[in-house]
C-alpha positions as CSV (number, residue, x, y, z in Angstrom):
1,X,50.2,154.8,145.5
2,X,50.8,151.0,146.7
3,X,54.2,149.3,146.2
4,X,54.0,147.2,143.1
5,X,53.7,143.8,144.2
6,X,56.2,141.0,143.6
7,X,53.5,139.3,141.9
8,X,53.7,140.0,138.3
9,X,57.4,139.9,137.9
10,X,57.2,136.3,139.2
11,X,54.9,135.2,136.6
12,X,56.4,137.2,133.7
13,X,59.4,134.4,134.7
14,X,57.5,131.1,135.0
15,X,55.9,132.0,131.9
16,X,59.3,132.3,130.2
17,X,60.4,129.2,131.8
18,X,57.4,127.4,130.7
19,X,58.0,128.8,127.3
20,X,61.8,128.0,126.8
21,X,61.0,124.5,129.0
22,X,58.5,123.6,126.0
23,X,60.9,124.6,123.2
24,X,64.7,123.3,123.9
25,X,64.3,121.8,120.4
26,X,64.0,125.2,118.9
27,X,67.0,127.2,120.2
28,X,69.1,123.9,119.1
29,X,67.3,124.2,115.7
30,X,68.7,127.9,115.7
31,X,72.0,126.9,116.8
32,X,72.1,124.6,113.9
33,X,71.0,126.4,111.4
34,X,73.5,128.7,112.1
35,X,76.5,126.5,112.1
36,X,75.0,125.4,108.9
37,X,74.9,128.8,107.2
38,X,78.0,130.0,108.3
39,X,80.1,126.5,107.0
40,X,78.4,127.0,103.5
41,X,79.3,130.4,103.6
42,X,83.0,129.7,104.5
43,X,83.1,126.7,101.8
44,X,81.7,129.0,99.1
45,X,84.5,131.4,100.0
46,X,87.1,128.7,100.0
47,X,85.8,127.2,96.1
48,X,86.0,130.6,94.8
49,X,88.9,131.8,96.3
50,X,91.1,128.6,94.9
51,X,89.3,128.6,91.8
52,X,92.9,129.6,89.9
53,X,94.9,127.1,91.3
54,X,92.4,124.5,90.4
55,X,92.6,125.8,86.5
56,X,96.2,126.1,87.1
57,X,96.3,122.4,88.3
58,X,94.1,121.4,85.2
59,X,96.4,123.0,82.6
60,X,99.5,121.6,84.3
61,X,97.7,118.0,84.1
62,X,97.2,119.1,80.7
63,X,100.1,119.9,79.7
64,X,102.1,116.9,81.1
65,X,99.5,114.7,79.7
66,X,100.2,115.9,76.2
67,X,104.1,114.5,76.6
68,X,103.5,111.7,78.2
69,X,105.1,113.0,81.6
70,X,104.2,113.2,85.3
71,X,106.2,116.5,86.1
72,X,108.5,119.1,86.6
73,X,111.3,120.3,88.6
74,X,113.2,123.6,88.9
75,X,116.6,124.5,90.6
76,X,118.9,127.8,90.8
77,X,122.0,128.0,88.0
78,X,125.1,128.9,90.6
79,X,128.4,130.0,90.0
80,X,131.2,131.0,92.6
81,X,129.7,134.3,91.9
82,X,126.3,133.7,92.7
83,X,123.0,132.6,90.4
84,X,123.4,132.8,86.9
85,X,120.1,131.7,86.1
86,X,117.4,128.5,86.3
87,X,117.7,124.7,84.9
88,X,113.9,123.2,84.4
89,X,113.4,119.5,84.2
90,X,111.1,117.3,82.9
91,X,109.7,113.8,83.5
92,X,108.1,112.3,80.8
93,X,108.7,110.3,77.4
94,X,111.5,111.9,76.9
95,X,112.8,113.3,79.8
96,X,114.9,116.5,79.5
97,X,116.9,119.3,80.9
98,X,117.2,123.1,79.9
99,X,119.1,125.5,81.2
100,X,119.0,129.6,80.5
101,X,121.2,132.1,81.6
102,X,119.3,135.1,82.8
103,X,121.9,137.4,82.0
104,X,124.5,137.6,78.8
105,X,127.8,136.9,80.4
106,X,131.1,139.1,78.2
107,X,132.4,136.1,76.4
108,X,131.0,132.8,75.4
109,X,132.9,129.8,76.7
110,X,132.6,126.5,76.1
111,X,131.6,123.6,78.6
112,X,131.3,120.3,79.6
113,X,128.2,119.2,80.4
114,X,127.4,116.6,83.4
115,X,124.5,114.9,85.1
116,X,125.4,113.3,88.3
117,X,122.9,110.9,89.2
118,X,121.6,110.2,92.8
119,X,124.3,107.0,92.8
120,X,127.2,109.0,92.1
121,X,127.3,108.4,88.4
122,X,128.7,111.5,85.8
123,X,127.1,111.0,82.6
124,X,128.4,113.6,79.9
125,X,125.9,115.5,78.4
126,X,128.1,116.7,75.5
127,X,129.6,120.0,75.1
128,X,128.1,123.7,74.9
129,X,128.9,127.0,74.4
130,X,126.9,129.5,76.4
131,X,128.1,132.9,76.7
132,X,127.4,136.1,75.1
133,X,124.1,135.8,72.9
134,X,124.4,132.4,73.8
135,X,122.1,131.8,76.7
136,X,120.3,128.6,76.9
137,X,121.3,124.8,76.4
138,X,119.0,121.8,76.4
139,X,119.3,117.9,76.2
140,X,117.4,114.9,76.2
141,X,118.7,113.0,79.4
142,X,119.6,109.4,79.5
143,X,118.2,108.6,82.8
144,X,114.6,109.2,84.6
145,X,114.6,112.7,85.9
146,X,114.1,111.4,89.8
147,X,117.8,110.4,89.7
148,X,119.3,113.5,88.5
149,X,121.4,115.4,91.5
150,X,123.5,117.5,89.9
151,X,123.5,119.2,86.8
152,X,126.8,120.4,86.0
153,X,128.7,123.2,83.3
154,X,132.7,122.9,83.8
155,X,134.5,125.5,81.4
156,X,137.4,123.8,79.1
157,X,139.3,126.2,81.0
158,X,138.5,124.9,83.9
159,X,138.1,128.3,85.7
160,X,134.3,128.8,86.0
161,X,131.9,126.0,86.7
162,X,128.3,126.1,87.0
163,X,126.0,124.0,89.1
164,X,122.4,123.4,89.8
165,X,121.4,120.8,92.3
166,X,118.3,118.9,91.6
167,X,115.7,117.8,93.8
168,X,112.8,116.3,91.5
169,X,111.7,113.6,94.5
170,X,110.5,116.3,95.8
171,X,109.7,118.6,92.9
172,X,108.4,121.2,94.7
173,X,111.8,122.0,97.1
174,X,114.6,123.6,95.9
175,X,117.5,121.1,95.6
């Protein structure tokens, strides 16, 4: 038997230079093609997967639409000993503030109720009693809700107060 000759190996490459030489255009097309598929794959993925925070985002729109307003803010209750529950804001036509305890304290006690505005202002709200089976308040507010800091409980006592600080500039950050 004769050692195979060098010959057809040599051709079996210049053939498949030739080849590839002729079709650059088609490995790009590939290439393409590919890049194409895979970014409609990974958009398709993306739509669907944010598909409830878009109708979230619609009924929100909704929602505000209906009073007139352009949205909402949300901030911790505190007390010396610790969160006693949430105050929710609104900015619209009227603008408002409500406040819930999240947990019936022993006695109800009456407050003072004060909004202190960016500028340093302390508007009085009025007086409340929460407490006991008392556990929300709410009031229209005389100002836009952007320049609300501070919303404010002080017991007649003047033993407990309760504080939530307001940060609707930034709606979405605690105070």
């Amino acid at each position: 038997m004769l050692p195979s000759s060098p010959q057809p190996r040599r051709s079996a490459r210049r053939a498949l230079r030739r080849t590839a030489g002729r079709r650059p255009w088609a490995a790009r097309l590939a290439v393409a093609a590919s890049v194409a598929v895979a970014l409609a794959l990974g958009a398709g993925a993306v739509y669907q997967g944010t598909s409830g925070d878009r109708r979230l985002a619609d009924s929100y729109r909704t929602v505000l639409a209906q009073g007139h307003g352009s949205f909402f803010a949300a901030a911790p209750l505190r007390s010396p000993a610790g969160t006693l529950g949430s105050v929710f804001g609104y900015q619209g036509q009227p603008s408002w503030l409500f406040a819930t305890l999240s947990q019936p304290t022993a006695q109800p006690e009456h407050y003072d109720v004060q909004l202190v505005t960016r500028d340093g202002r302390h508007l009085s709200l009025g007086g409340t009693v929460l407490g006991g089976t008392h556990r929300t308040w709410g009031a229209q507010i005389p100002v836009e809700l952007t320049q609300v800091r501070q919303l404010r409980f002080e017991a007649a006592s003047g033993q407990f107060t309760m504080t939530a600080y307001l940060n609707p500039r930034n709606p979405w950050s605690p105070g």
